[in-house]
Each structure stands twice: as structure tokens, then as C-alpha cells.
C-alpha positions in Angstrom: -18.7 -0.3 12.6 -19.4 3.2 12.3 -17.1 5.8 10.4 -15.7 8.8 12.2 -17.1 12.2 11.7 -16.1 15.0 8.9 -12.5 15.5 9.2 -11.4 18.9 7.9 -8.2 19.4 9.9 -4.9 18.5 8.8 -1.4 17.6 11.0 -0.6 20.7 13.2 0.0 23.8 10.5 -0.9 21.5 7.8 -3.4 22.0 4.8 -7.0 20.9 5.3 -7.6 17.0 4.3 -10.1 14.8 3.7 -9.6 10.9 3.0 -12.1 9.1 0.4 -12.7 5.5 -0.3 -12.8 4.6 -4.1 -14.7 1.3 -4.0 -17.0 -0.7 -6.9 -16.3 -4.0 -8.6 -13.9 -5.5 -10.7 -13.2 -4.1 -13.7 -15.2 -0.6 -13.2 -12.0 1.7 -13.8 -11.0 2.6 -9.9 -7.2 2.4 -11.0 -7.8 4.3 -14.0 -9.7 6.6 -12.0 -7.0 7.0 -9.2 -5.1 7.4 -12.0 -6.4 10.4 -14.0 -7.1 12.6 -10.8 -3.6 12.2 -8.5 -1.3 14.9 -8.3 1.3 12.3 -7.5 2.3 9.4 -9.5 -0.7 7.3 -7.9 0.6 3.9 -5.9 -1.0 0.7 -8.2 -0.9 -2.4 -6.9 -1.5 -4.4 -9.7 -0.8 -7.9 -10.5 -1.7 -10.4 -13.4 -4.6 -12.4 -13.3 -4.9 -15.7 -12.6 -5.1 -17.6 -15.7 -8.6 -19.7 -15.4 -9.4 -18.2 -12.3 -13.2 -18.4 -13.0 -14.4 -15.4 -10.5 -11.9 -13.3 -13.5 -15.0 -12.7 -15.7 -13.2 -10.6 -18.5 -16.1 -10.9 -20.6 -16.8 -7.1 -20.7 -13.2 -6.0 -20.9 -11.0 -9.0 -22.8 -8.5 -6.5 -22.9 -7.9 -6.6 -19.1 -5.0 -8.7 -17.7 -4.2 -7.3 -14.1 -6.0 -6.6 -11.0 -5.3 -4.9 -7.9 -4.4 -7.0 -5.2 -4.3 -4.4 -1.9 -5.3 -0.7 -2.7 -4.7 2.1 -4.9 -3.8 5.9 -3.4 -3.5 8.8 -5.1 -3.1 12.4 -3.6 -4.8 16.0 -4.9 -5.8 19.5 -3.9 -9.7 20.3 -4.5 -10.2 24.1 -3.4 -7.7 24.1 -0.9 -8.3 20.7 1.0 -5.6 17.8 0.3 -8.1 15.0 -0.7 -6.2 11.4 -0.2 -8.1 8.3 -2.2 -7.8 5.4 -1.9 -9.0 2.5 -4.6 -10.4 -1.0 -3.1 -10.0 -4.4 -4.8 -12.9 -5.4 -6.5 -12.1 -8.7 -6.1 -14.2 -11.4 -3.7 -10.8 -12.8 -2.7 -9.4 -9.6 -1.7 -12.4 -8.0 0.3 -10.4 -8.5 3.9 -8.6 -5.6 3.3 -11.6 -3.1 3.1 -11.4 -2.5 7.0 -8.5 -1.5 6.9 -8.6 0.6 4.1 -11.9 2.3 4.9 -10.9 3.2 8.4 -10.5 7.4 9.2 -12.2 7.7 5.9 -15.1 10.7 5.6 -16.9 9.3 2.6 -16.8 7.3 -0.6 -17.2 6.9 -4.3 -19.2 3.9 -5.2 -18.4 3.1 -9.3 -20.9 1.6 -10.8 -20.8 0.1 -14.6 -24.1 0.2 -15.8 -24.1 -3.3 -18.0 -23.5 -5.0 -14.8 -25.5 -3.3 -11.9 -25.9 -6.3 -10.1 -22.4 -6.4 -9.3 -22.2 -3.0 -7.1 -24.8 -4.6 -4.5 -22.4 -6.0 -2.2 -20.3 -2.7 -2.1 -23.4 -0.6 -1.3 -24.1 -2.8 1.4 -20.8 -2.4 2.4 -20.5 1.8 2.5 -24.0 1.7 4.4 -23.1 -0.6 6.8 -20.1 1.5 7.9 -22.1 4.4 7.6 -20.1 6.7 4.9 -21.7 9.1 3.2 -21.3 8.3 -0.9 -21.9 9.3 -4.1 -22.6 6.5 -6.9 -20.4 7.4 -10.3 -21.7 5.7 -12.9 -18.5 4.9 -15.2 -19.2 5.9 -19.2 -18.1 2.7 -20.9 -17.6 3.1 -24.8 -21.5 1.4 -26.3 -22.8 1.2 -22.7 -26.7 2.0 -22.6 -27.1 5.3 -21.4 -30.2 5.5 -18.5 -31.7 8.5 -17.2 -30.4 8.9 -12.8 -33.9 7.8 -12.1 -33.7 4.1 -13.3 -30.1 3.7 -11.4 -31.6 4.6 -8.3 -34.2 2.3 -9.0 -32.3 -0.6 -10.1 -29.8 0.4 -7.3 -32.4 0.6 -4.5 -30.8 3.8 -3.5 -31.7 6.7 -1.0 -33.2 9.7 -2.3 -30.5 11.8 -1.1 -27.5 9.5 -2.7 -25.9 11.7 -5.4 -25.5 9.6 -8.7 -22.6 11.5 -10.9 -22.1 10.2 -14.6 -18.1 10.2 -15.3 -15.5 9.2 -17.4 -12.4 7.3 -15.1 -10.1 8.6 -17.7 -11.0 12.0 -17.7 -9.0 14.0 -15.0 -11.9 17.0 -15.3 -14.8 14.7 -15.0 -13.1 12.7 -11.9 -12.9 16.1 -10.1 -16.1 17.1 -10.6 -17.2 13.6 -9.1 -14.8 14.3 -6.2 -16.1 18.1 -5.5 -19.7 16.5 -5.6 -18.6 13.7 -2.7 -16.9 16.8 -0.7 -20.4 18.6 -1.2 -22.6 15.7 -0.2 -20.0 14.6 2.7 -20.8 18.3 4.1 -24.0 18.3 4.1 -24.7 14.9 5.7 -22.2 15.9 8.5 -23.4 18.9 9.5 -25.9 18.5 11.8 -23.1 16.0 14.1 -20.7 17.5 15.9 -17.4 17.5 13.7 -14.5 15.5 15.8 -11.1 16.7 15.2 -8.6 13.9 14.5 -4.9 14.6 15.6 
């Protein structure tokens, strides 16, 4: 699968848009994220946890009860454009609906939660194979270590190009930032294609 060029056109008369994929396991703050950032009250699609599921490991975050089950969407302007994102499921048991959601897209945000790197492989497989540009956000959790951008990319196994962007989820400011950095990199790794206009 290959994802369709830069898209900086919107309907007929309309604002310029871009849309993003928020993606990254369960539990690393892509509803909170959505969250902070939209300009609209954000669509959640969260639902309780299973009680005893075992792939639930809460571990890191006892306080977490719900999940999201299909996608989240929020909506905002960044310098002009009208930036659309949309939030995976981090689940393993809700993966089928990545296709769809990841379809039209120009580029993603892979969140990463440093105490548990391990867990972001299979959705860095995932952006590569479908051939999005990303940026890796590494999530500030309150007593996570903090490591330098050098040792993620190690750890992470990631091109020296990949952008890695420390944020806080809850912070509408810091999400921006992340986003304007993705719109940067997204750019530049489309430019020397030809862009192809979607109606």
C-alpha cells in the first residue's frame, strides 16, 4: 500500500487541508491529544475496558478505565491549512480498522511513551510500510526518564531524517508545535514528487 501524495487543496473554494494519522499504543495519550488540539468538540469513541482482559496492561496508568474502540477526529486551523486528525486504537484487537483510517492521509504522528518503547514497534512498521512521512512525539509522562533524541532514535531504529518532537498530550501549545513540525517534515519529503490534487 502506498499513501497518496501531499494534498494541499481543499473542496472547490474551500480552505487548504491536510489529513494526519495520530497513531502509537495503548495508553500513550492519542485521545488526550486529539483532545487538547481540536477546534471542535473532538469525536471519542471510547468504551470501558474489559475487565480481566489480559492484553489491558494498566500497569503504567491504573487510573485508565476506557479505550478507544474505532478512531478519534478532531479538526484545527494551522497557518491557514484545515488540518483533520485522526486518533488510531492502540489496541491489537482493534488494528483492522487502520486501513481505513489511514487512507487519503499525508502523514502521521507516531506517540511514543518512553517507559515502554518496545511497544511502538509495530506502529512504525506500520507508517513505513504505507509509506507516510512521520514525526515520532515522545509523550512527557509525569516521573518518566527523560533521554536525550539520540538514544530514541537508537532504541527506535529510526531514519536519520525522522523528526522526534518531545510533547505534552495535554498541552494544546505543545500539540501544535508537534503538528506544525509534521506539516514541515510532510513538505519536505514531498517535494521532489509531483503533488496530485485530490477532488
Amino acid at each position: 500500500m502506498t499513501a497518496p501524495a501531499l494534498t494541499v487543496r481543499g473542496p472547490a473554494g474551500g480552505p487548504p487541508s491536510l489529513k494526519i494519522v495520530l497513531t502509537g499504543p495503548f495508553g500513550v495519550g492519542k485521545t488526550t491529544l486529539v483532545g487538547a488540539v481540536s477546534d471542535i468538540a473532538p469525536v471519542i469513541t471510547e468504551a470501558r475496558m474489559s475487565a480481566g482482559n489480559a492484553a489491558d496492561d494498566t500497569t503504567l496508568m491504573p487510573a485508565k478505565t476506557t479505550t478507544t474502540v474505532a478512531m478519534d477526529f478532531g479538526r484545527l486551523d494551522v497557518d491557514g491549512v484545515t488540518v483533520y486528525v485522526y486518533g488510531t486504537p492502540g489496541q491489537h484487537r482493534f488494528w483492522f480498522m487502520w486501513d481505513a483510517i489511514v487512507r487519503g492521509a499525508a502523514g502521521s504522528v507516531v506517540l511514543v511513551d518512553t517507559r515502554r518503547l518496545q511497544d511502538s514497534f509495530r506502529h512504525l512498521d506500520y507508517v513505513d510500510h504505507v509509506r507516510l512521512p512521520y514525526v515520532v512525539a515522545v509523550n512527557q509522562f509525569p516521573g518518566a526518564r527523560s533521554y536525550p533524541a539520540s538514544a530514541i532514535r537508537e532504541a527506535l531504529a529510526l531514519a536519520a531524517d525522522v523528526p522526534i518532537v518531545d510533547i505534552d498530550a495535554r498541552d494544546r501549545d505543545s500539540v501544535r508545535r508537534l503538528l506544525i513540525a509534521l506539516i514541515e517534515h510532510v513538505i519536505t519529503q514531498t517535494r521532489p514528487r509531483s503533488a496530485v490534487a485530490r477532488p
